[in-house]
C-alpha positions as semicolon CSV with decimal commas, in nm:
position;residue;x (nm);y (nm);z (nm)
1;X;4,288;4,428;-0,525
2;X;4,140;4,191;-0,262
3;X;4,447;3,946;-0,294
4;X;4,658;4,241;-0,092
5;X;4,385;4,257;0,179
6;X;4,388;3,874;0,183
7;X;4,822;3,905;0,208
8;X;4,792;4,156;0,499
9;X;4,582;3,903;0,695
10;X;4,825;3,647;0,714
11;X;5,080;3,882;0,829
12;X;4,913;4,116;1,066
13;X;4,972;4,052;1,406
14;X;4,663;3,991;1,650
15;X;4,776;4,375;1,771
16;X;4,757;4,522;1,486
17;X;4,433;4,444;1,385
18;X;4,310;4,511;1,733
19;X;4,481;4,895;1,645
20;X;4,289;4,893;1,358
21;X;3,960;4,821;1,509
22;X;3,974;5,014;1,771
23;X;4,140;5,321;1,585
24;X;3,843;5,313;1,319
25;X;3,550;5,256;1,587
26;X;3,683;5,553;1,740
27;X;3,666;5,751;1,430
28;X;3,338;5,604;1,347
29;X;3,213;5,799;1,652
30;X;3,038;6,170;1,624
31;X;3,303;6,399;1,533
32;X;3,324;6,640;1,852
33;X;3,595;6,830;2,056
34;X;3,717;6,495;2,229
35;X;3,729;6,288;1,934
36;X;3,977;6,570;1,728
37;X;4,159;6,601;2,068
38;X;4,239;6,237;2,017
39;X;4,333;6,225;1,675
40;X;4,711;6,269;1,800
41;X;4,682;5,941;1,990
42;X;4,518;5,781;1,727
43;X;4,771;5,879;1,464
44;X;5,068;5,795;1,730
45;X;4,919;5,390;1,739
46;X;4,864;5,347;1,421
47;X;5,247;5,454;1,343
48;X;5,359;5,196;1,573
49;X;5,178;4,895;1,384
50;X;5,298;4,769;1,097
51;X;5,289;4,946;0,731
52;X;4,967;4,725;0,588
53;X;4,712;4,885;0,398
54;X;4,423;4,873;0,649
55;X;4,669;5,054;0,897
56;X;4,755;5,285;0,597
57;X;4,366;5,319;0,514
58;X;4,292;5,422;0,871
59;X;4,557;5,641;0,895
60;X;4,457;5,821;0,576
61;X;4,123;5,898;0,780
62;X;4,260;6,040;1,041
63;X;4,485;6,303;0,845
64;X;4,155;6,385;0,644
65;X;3,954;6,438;0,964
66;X;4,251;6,634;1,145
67;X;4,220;6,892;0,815
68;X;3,856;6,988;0,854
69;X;3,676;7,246;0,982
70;X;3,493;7,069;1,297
71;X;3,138;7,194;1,218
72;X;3,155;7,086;0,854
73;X;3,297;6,738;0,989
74;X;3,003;6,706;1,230
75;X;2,744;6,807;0,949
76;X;2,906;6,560;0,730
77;X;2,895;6,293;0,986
78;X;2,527;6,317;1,014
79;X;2,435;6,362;0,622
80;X;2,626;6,030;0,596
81;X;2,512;5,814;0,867
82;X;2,138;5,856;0,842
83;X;1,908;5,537;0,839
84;X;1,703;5,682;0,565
85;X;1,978;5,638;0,369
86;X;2,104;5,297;0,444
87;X;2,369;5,392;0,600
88;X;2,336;5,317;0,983
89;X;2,571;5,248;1,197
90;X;2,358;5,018;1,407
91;X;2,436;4,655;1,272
92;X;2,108;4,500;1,381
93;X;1,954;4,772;1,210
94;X;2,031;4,570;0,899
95;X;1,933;4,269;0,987
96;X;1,599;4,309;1,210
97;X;1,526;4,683;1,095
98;X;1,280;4,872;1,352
99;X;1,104;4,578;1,446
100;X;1,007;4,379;1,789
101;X;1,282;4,133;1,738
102;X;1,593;4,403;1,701
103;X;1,509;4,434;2,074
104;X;1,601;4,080;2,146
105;X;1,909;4,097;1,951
106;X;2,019;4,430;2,125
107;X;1,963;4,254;2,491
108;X;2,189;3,936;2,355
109;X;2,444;4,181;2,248
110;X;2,462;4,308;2,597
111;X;2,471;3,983;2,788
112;X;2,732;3,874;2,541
113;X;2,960;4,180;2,647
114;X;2,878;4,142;3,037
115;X;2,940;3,767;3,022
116;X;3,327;3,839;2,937
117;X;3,337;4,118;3,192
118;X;3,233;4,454;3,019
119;X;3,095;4,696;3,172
120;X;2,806;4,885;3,009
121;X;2,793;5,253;3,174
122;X;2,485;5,481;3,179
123;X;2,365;5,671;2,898
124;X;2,578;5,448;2,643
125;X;2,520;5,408;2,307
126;X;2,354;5,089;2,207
127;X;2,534;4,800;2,229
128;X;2,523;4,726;1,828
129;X;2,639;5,060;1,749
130;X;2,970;4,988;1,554
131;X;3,196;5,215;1,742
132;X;3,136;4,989;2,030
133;X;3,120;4,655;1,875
134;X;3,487;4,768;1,697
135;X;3,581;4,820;2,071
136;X;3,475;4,491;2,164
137;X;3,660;4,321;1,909
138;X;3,939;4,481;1,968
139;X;3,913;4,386;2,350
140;X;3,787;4,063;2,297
141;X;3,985;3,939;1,950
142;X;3,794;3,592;1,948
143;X;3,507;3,651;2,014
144;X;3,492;4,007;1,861
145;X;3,562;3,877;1,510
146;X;3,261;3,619;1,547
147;X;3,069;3,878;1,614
148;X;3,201;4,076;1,348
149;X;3,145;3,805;1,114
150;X;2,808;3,763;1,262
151;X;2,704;4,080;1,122
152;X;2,893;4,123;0,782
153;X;2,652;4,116;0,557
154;X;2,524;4,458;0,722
155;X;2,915;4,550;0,743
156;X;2,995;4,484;0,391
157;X;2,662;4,702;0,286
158;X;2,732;5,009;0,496
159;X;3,070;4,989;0,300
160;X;2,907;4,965;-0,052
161;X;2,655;5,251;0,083
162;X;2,940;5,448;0,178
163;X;3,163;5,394;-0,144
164;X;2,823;5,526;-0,332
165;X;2,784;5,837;-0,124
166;X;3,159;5,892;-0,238
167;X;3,244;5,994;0,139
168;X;3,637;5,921;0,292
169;X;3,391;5,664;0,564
170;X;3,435;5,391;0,320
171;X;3,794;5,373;0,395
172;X;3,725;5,314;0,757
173;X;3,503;5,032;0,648
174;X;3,702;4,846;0,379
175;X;4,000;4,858;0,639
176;X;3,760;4,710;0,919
177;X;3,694;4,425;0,632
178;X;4,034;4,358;0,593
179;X;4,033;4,237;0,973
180;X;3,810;3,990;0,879
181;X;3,911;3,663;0,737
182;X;3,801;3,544;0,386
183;X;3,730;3,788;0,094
184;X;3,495;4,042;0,123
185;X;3,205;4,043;-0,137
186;X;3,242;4,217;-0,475
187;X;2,898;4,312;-0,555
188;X;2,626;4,429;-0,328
189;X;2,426;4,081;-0,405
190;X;2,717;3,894;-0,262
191;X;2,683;4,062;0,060
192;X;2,299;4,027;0,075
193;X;2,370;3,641;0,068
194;X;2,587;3,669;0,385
195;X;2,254;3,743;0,552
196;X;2,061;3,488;0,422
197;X;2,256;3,231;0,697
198;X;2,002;3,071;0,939
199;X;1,969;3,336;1,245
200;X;1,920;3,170;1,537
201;X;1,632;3,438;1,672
202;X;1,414;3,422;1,977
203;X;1,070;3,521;2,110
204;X;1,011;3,929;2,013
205;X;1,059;4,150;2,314
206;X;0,914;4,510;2,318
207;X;1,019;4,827;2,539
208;X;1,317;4,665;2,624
209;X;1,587;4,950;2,740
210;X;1,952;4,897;2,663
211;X;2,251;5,061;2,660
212;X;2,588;4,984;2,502
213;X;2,932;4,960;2,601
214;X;3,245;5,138;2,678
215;X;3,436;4,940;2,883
216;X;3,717;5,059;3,065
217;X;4,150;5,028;2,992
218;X;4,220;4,700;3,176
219;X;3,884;4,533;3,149
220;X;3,787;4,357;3,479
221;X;3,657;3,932;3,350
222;X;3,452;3,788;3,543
223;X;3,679;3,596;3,767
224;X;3,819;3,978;3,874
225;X;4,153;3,979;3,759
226;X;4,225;4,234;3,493
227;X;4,254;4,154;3,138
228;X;4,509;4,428;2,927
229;X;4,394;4,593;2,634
230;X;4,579;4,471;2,349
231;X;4,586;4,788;2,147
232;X;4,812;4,938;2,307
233;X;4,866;5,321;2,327
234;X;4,514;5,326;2,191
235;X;4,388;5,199;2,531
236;X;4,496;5,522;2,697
237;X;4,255;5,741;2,465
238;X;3,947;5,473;2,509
């Protein structure tokens, strides 16, 4: 059915895949109090974009998460997203696994966000967690979809991993894909092959202490005039 996901591309405004992003970062996130309290908000911006499956997909998510119990969300949540699985949601975690070097692409992350005027706060999750990097891209369209494409080889094989594991994730995943332009891969060896690009990596760094980002509805850029969130109502719940 990827000729639909390819349709909805060239349609979808610039907002609505920024609603999309955004609204499936946040329900990538830990399950807690706040993030059901939100769900609400979430469901209220995703009505307002238009009806494409991705918007549909995420929107199916949310009324699935809005049914559950909390505690058997939250234990769900971490059965599913455990590294021992393959099924982090830490994209360089794919790509450099628990090695020296992930610590050098973690740092780049970070300079990459406080370059365009993001704000990383204390005690944030790493800045390759894919809550955040979903916020990013839906802050920073541009550049957030290079980024995203940067790292879809470990995108596309979270989804496959989470298709396996038969768990309503995947839809969160296949509609974050359809952001993306070009077809995602069929098979699990087509999206090993996205990895195989030349990396551009540099010296191995060790002990290096990062945190991620959250940045804050407007974002001040460098030049310190504010730049709007483009998703909209969604900005409010960020």
């Amino acid at each position: 059915m990827r000729p639909r996901w390819i349709s909805w591309k060239r349609r979808a405004s610039a907002n609505d895949r920024a609603v999309v992003r955004r609204a499936a970062g946040l329900c990538l996130d830990y399950p807690d109090r706040d993030l059901f309290d939100r769900l609400p908000l979430i469901r209220a911006a995703l009505a307002e974009s238009g009806a494409h499956p991705a918007v549909a997909a995420v929107t199916g998510f949310v009324d699935h998460l809005a049914a559950e119990e909390p505690l058997r969300a939250e234990r769900h949540y971490v059965a599913t997203f455990d590294t021992r699985n393959r099924r982090s949601l830490h994209l360089t975690w794919w790509s450099d696994g628990d090695t020296r070097r992930r610590g050098f692409s973690l740092a780049a992350l970070k300079a990459r966000y406080q370059a365009r005027g993001m704000i990383p706060p204390e005690a944030a999750e790493l800045p390759d967690y894919l809550p955040v990097v979903l916020e990013y891209a839906a802050l920073e369209p541009e550049d957030g979809t290079a980024l995203l494409l940067e790292h879809r080889a470990a995108l596309e094989l979270l989804r496959f991993a989470l298709i396996e594991a038969g768990t309503p994730y995947a839809a969160l995943l296949e509609a974050v894909s359809g952001t993306l332009p070009g077809p995602s891969p069929r098979t699990r060896e087509e999206a090993r092959a996205l990895g195989k690009l030349p990396l551009n990596i540099g010296p191995e760094l060790v002990g290096l202490h990062t945190t991620g980002l959250l940045p804050p509805t407007p974002v001040p850029n460098p030049a310190g005039s504010p730049v709007e969130s483009p998703t909209g109502d969604l900005g409010g719940i960020g």
